[in-house]
C-alpha positions in Angstrom: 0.0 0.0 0.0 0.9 3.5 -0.6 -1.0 6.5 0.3 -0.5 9.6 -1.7 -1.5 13.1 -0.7 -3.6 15.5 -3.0 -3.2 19.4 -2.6 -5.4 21.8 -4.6 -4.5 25.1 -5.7 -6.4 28.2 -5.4 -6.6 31.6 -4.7 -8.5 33.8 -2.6 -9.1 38.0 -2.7 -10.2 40.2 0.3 -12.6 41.8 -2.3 -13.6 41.7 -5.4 -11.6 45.1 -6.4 -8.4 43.2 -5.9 -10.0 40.6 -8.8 -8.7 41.8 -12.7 -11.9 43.6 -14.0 -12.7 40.7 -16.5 -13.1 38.7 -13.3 -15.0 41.7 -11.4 -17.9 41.5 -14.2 -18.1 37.9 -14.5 -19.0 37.9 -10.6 -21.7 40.9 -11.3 -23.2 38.7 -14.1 -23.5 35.8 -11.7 -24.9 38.0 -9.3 -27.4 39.7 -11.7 -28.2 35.5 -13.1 -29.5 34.9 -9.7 -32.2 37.1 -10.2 -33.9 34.1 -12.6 -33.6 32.1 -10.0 -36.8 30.2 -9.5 -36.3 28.2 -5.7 -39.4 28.1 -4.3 -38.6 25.0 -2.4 -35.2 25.8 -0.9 -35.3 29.6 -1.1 -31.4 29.5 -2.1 -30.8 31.8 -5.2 -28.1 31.0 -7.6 -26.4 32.6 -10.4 -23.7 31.4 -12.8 -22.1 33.0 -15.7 -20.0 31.7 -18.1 -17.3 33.8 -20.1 -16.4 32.3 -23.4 -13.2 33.0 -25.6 -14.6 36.1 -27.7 -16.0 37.8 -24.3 -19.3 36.4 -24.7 -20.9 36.1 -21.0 -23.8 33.5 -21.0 -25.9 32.9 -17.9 -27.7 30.8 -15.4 -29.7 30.3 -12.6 -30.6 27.2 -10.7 -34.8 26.0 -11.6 -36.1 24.2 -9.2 -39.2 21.5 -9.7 -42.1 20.1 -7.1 -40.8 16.8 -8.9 -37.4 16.9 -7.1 -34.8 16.1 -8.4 -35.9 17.8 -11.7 -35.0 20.6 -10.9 -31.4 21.8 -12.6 -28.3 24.0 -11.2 -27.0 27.4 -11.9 -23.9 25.8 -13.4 -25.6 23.3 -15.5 -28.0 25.4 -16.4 -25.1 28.3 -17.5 -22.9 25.6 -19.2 -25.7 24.0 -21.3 -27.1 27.1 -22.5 -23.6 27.8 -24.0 -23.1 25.0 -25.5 -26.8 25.0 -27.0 -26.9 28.8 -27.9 -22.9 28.4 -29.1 -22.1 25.1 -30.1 -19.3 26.2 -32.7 -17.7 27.9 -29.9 -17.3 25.3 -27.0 -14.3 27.6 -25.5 -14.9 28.6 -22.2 -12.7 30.4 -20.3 -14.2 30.7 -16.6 -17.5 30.3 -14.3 -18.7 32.6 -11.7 -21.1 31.6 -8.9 -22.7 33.9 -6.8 -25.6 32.4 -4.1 -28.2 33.8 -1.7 -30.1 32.2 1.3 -33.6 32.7 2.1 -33.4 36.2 3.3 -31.3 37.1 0.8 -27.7 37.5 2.6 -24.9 36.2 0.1 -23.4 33.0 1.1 -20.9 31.0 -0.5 -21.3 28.3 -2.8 -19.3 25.6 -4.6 -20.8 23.1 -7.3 -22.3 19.9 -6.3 -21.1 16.8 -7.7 -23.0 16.4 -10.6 -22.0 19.9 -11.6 -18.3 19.1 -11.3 -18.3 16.3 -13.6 -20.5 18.1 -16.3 -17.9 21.0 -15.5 -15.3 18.5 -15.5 -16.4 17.0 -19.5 -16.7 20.0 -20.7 -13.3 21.5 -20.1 -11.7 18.1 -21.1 -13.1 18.9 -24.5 -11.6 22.0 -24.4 -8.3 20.5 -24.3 -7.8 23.5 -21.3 -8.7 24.7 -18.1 -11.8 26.3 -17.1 -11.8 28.6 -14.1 -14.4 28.6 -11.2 -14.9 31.9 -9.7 -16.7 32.0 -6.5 -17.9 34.9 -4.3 -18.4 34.1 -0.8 -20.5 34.9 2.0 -18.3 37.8 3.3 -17.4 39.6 -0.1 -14.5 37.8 -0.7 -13.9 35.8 -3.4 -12.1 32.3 -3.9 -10.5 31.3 -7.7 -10.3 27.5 -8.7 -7.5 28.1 -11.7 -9.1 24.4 -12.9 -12.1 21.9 -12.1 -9.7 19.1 -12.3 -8.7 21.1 -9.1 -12.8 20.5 -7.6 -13.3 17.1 -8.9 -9.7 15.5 -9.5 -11.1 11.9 -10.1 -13.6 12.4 -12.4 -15.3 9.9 -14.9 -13.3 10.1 -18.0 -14.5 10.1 -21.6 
């Protein structure tokens, strides 16, 4: 036997100013996606955005359903509508995720598992990373420079 240690990089800002400005307005698109939020049912708004390669910012917001779990995530919901409203350009540079509880306070959120493989496929068929940006509770934001960084053991194609 041999156990092996896995370490994940990332980096955190004290605000969002510190962020480069391309960064900056893909967390104010997240933040404006959560506002298609439908979560009647768990009352926790999400918005995700996705910036492609020619600057093209495509949203989402998590839908939920009475018919759990039919309901779909922000990121999912972000990722497939690129891919469906640009499927000659499956480029996609980074992901921003902004959340909100039930009376409305930002809190931080990461991508659930089934979010991180979908994540995971699609920036395998990239051929190149794709970066998670998320804001957290406090203002602050934390940068995942990869999801192979989130989901390191994911199913492979």
């Amino acid at each position: 036997m041999k156990t092996v240690k896995l370490d994940i990089k990332y980096s955190e800002y004290s605000s969002l100013e510190e962020m480069c400005p391309a960064d900056q307005a893909l967390v104010r698109e997240a933040i404006e996606a959560q506002k298609g939020s439908y979560a009647p049912y768990s009352r926790f708004n999400v918005g995700a955005a996705v910036l492609l390669e020619d600057g093209t910012v495509i949203r989402g917001s998590n839908q939920e359903n009475a018919a759990y779990p039919s309901g779909l995530c922000a990121e999912r919901t972000a990722i497939f509508a690129a891919s469906s409203q640009r499927p000659e350009l499956r480029d996609y540079e980074a992901l921003a995720i902004a959340a909100r509880d039930a009376r409305g306070t930002l809190c931080e959120a990461s991508p659930c598992g089934a979010c991180r493989q979908v994540l995971a496929e699609y920036e395998s068929l990239q051929g190149h990373p794709l970066r998670i940006v998320l804001l957290l509770a406090d203002g602050r934001a934390r940068v995942v420079p990869s999801v192979a960084d989130l989901l390191p053991f994911s199913f492979a194609m």
